[in-house]
C-alpha positions as CSV (number, residue, x, y, z in Angstrom):
1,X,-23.5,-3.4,16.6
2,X,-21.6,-1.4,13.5
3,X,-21.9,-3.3,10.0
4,X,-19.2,-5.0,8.9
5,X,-17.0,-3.0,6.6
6,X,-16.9,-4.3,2.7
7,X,-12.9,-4.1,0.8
8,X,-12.9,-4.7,-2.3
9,X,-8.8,-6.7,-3.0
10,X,-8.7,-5.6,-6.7
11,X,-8.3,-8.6,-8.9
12,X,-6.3,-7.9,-11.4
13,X,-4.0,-10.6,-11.9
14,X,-1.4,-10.1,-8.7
15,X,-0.2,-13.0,-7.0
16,X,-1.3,-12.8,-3.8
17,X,-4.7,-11.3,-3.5
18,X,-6.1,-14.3,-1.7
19,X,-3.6,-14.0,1.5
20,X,-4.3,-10.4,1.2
21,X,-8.2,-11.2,1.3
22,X,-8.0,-13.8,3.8
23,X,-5.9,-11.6,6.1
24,X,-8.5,-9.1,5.9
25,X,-11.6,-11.2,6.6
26,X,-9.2,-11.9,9.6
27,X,-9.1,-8.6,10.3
28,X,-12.8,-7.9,10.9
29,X,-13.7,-7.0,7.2
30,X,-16.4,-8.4,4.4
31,X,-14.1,-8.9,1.3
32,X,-14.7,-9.5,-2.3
33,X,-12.3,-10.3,-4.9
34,X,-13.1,-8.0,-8.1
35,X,-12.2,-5.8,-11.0
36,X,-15.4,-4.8,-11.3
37,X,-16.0,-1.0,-11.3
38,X,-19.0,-0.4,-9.7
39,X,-18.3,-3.1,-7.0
40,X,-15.2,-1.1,-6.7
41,X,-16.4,1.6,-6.6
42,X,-19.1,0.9,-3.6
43,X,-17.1,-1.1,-1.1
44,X,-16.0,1.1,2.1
45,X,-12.4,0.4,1.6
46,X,-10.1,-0.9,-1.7
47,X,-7.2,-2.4,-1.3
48,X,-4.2,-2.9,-4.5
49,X,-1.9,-5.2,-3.6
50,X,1.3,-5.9,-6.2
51,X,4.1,-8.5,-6.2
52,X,6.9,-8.4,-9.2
53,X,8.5,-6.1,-11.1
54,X,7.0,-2.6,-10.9
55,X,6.2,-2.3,-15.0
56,X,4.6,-5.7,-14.9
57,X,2.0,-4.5,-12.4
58,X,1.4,-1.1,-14.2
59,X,0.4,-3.2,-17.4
60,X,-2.5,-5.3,-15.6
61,X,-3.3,-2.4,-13.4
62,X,-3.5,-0.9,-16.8
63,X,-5.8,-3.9,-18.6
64,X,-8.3,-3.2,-16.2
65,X,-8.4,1.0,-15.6
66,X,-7.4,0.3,-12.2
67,X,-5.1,3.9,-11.9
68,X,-9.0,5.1,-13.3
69,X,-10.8,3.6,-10.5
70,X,-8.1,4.5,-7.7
71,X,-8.8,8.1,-8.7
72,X,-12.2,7.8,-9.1
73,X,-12.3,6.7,-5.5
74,X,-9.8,9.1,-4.1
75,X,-11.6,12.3,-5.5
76,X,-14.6,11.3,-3.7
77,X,-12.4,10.7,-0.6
78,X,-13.0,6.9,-0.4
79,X,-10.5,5.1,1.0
80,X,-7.6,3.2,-1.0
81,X,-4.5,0.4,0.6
82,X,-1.9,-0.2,-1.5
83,X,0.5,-3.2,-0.5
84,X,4.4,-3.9,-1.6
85,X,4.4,-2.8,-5.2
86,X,0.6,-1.8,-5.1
87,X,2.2,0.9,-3.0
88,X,5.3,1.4,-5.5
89,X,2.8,2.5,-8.3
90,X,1.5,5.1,-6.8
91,X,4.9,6.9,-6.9
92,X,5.6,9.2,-10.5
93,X,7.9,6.7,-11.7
94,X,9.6,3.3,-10.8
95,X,13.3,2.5,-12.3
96,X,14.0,-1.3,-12.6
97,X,17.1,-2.8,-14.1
98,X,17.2,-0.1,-16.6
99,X,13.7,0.5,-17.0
100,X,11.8,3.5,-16.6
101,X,8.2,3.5,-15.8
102,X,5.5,5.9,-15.6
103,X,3.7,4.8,-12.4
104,X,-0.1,6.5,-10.8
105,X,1.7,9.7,-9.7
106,X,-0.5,10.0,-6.6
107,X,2.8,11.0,-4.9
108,X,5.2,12.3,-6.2
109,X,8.4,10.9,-6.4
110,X,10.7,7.7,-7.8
111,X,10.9,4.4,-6.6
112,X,14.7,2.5,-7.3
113,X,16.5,0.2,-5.9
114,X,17.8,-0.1,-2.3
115,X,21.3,0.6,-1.7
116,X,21.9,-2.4,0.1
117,X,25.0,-4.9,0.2
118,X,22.1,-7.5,0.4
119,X,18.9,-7.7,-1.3
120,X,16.4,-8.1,-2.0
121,X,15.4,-6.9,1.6
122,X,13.7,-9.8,2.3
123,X,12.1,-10.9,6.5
124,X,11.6,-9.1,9.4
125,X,12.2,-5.5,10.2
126,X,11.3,-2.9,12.7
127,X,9.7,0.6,11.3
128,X,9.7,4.1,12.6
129,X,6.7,5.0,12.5
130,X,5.0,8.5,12.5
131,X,4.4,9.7,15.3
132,X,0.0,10.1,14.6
133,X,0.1,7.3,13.0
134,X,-3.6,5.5,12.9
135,X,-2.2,2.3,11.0
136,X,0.8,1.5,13.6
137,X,-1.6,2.6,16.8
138,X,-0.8,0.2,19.4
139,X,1.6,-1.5,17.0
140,X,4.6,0.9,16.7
141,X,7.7,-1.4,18.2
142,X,6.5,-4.6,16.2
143,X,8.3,-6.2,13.1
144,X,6.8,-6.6,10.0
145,X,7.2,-8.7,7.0
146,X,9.1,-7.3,3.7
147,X,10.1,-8.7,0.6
148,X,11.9,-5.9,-2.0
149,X,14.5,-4.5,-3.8
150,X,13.1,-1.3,-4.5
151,X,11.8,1.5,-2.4
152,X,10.7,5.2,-2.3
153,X,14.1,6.3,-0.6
154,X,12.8,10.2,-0.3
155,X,9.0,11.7,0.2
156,X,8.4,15.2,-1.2
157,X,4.9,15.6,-0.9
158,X,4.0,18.7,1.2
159,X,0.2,19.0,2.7
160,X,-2.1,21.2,0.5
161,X,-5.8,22.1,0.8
162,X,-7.3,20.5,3.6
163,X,-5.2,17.7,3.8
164,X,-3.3,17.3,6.6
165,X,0.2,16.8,7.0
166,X,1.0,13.1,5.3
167,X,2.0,10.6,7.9
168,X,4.9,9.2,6.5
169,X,6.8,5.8,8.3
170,X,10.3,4.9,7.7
171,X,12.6,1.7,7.6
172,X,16.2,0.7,7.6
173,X,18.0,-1.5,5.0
174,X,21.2,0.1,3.8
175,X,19.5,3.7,4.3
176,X,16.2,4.6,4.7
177,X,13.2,4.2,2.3
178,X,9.8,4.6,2.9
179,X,7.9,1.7,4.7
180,X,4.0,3.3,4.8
181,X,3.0,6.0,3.7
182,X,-0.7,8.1,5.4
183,X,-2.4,10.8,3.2
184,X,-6.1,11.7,3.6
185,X,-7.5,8.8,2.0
186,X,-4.7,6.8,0.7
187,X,-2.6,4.7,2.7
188,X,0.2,2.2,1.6
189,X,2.9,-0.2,2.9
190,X,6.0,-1.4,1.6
191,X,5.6,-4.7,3.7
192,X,3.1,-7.5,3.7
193,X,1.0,-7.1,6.5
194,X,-1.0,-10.3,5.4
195,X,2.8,-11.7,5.8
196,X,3.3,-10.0,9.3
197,X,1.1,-12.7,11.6
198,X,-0.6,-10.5,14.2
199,X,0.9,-7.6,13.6
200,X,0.4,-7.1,10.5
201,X,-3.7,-8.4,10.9
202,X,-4.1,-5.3,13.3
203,X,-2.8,-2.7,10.9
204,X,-5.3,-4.1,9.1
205,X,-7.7,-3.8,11.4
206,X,-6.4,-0.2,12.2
207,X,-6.9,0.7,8.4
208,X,-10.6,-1.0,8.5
209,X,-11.3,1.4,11.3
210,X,-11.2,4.6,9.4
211,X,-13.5,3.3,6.7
């Protein structure tokens, strides 16, 4: 029998690491709630999840060297999940209500708001997803769980090195905007998946797999 697979949620002050955690115990994995480098460092799989306002989550991501330990863990290819605006900050820059925020740049690119008669873009909605996709395997024509105003409307990134081509998965609300995102080692989703009911617990489990 395979060991279980340890995920480190980083705790770093967001406001809903424990669904996050519970959804992935659901999902098959050990999980510890931590900030703690080294623990961070070992665990198979991290996962940053982020609710709020984009320049809020870069100052506690901040308070505890959390972009550090993201790249830390990237350059030794170990994986990284971000969720909502744990995803968002891995973008160049996010633009709320005026402000302007350096974000991770892990990708590149800036994260604004939808253009939407309706926001924020908040319930269910269906994503097109890429067509290799290892998170949506099995799960491509389910609905998942959002709740945002702001999005990465474009992706720029181009493979490089030996990384393949990104996987990149789209949704709809007033135009498209990026709803997951694939490359090498870092993955991220603009919904909640530990919102999403069973969907959104086998993503999980499909992201557990590749650790």
């Amino acid at each position: 029998m395979a060991a279980q697979k340890s995920v480190v949620v980083l705790d770093y002050g967001s406001g809903n690491v424990h669904s996050a955690a519970k959804a992935l115990e659901r999902a098959g994995a050990a999980v510890e709630l931590t900030a703690d480098r080294q623990r961070v460092m070992d665990a198979d799989g991290l996962l940053v999840p982020g609710v709020g306002a984009f320049a809020a989550v870069m100052a506690a991501l901040n308070d505890v060297r959390g972009g550090e330990l993201i790249e830390r863990r990237l350059a030794g290819g170990r994986p990284v999940l971000g969720i909502c605006v744990g995803m968002q900050v891995l973008f160049d820059r996010g633009v709320e209500r005026g402000v302007d925020t350096e974000g991770l740049g892990e990708w590149p690119g800036v994260v604004d708001e939808l253009k939407a008669p309706v926001l924020p873009h908040m319930g269910w909605n269906t994503v097109d997803a890429a067509d290799d996709s290892v998170l949506f395997d099995g799960i491509r024509d389910e609905r998942f769980y959002f709740v945002h105003s702001y999005a990465a409307r474009n992706w720029t990134l181009e493979p490089y090195g030996a990384f393949a081509q990104p996987r990149v998965t789209w949704a709809d609300h007033g135009g498209r905007f990026v709803a997951a995102a694939e490359n090498g080692p870092l993955s991220a989703t603009q919904f909640h998946p530990e919102k999403s009911g069973e969907p959104g617990i086998r993503m999980l489990s499909n992201w557990i797999g590749t650790l």
